[in-house]
N, C-alpha and C positions, 0 to 999 in steps of 0.2 A: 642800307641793307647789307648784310653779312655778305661772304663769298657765298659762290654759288656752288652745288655739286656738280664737278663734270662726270656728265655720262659719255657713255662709244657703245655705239650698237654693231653688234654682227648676225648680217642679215638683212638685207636690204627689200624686204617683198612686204608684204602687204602689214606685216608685224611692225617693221622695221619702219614702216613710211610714217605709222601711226603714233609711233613711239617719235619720232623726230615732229611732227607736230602736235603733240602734246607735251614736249621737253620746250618747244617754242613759246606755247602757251602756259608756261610755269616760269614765272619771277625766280623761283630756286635754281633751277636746272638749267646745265648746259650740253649741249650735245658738240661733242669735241674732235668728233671722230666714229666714221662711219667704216664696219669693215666687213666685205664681199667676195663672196668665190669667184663671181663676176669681174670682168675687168674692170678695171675701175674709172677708168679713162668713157667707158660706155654706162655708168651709173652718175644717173642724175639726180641732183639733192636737194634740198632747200636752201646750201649752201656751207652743210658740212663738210669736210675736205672726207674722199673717199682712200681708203689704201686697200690692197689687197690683203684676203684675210690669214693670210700665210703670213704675212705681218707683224700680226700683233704679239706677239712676244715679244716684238720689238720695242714698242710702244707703253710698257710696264712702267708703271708712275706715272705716266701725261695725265692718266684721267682716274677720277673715283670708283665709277661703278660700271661694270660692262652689263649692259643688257642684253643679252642673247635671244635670238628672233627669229628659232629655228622651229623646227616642226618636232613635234611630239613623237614619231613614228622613230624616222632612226637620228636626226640632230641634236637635238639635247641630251640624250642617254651617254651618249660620248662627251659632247661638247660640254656640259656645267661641270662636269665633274675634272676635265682634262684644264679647263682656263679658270675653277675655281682654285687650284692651287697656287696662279699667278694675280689672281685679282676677287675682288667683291664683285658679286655675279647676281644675274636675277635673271628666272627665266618662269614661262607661263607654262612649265611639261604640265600635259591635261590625260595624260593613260591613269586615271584612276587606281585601276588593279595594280600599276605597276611602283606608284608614288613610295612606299615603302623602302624599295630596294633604290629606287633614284634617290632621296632623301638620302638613305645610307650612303651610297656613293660621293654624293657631294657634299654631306658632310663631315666626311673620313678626307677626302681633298682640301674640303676649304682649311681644314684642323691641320694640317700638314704644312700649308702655305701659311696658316695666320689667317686667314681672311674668313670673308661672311659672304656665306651661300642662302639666297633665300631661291627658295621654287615655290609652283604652282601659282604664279601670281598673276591672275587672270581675271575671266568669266567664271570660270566653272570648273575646277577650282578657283575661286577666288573672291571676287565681289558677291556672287549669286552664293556659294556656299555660306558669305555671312548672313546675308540675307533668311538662307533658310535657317542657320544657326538662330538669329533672332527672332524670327515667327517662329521656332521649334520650341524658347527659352519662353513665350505668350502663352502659345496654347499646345500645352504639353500631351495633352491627349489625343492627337491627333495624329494623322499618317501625312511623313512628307511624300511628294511624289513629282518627277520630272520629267514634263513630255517636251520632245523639242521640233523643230516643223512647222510648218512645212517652207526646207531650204535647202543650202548647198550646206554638207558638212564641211571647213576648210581642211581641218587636219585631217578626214578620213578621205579627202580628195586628195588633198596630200601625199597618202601614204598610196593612194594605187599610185599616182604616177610617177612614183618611186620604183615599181614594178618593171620590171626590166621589158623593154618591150612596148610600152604604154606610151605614148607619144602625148596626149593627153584626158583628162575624166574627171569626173564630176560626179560627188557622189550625195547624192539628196537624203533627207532625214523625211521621214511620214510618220507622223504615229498613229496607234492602232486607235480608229476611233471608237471602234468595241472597249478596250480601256479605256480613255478619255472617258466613254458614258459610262463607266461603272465608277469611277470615280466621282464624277458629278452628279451622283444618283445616291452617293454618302457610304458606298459597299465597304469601301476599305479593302478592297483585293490585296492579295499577296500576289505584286507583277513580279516577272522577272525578267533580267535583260531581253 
């Protein structure tokens, strides 16, 4: 087997735990280094060595690709863009309306450092977008549409208890099931957010 890619995630919450056991479960990948705002001494791992994430500059070379495992509200808008210029980066930012102006971002940073910025690499954006990409490229005549529900949003939980004051929330998706049955009834509605 060739060498493997070393990875190092920053971010050790629910992103981060998921990415270190699917880095586990890949013959390619090595997770080489874990890095936390958290202390690190209190962050436990599968068994990748944690440092603190004021760190990683330090750490430029040890590993191939940093994966970033922040949240979409205010982490990543800073963060891909600030550590693409020291590294190959990949992050899952999902603000839609905003992908535009982050793409610009990190890819004016990674063009500056040399390196490769990939974003939205996720759900939604991500696997679920090809997905409808390829039932869109089948049956061309038709209306795509996306209901999500009934659950926890994480990133939009995320971003309240970023709210100053918010101790902690939860913030649940429902969809309208008036839409729902106008779609399954073949309407073709024009929804909007």
């Amino acid at each position: 087997m060739s060498e493997k890619i070393k990875i190092a995630v920053l971010g050790y919450g629910n992103l981060g735990r998921g990415v270190e056991l699917a880095a586990r479960n890949s013959k390619d990948l090595e997770l080489s280094a874990v890095f936390s705002r958290r202390n690190p001494s209190e962050v436990k791992t599968c068994g990748a060595p944690v440092f603190s994430a004021d760190e990683i500059l330090s750490h430029k070379g040890k590993f191939d690709v940093l994966v970033l495992c922040g949240g979409s509200a205010t982490d990543l808008p800073t963060q891909t863009p600030e550590f693409a210029q020291s590294f190959n980066v990949v992050d899952s930012f999902d603000t839609h309306a905003k992908i535009p102006e982050h793409f610009a971002a990190v890819d004016a940073a990674a063009k500056t450092g040399g390196n490769v910025g990939i974003i939205a690499v996720g759900w939604d954006p991500g696997l679920f977008s090809l997905n409808r990409l390829f039932g869109e490229s089948v049956l061309q005549n038709g209306s795509s549409y996306t209901f999500w529900g009934k659950g926890v949003s994480q990133g939009h939980s995320d971003a309240i208890r970023r709210i100053e004051g918010v101790v902690d929330a939860r913030q649940y998706t429902v969809p309208i099931e008036s839409a729902l049955e106008r779609v399954r009834a073949g309407e073709n509605p024009n929804l909007t957010t």
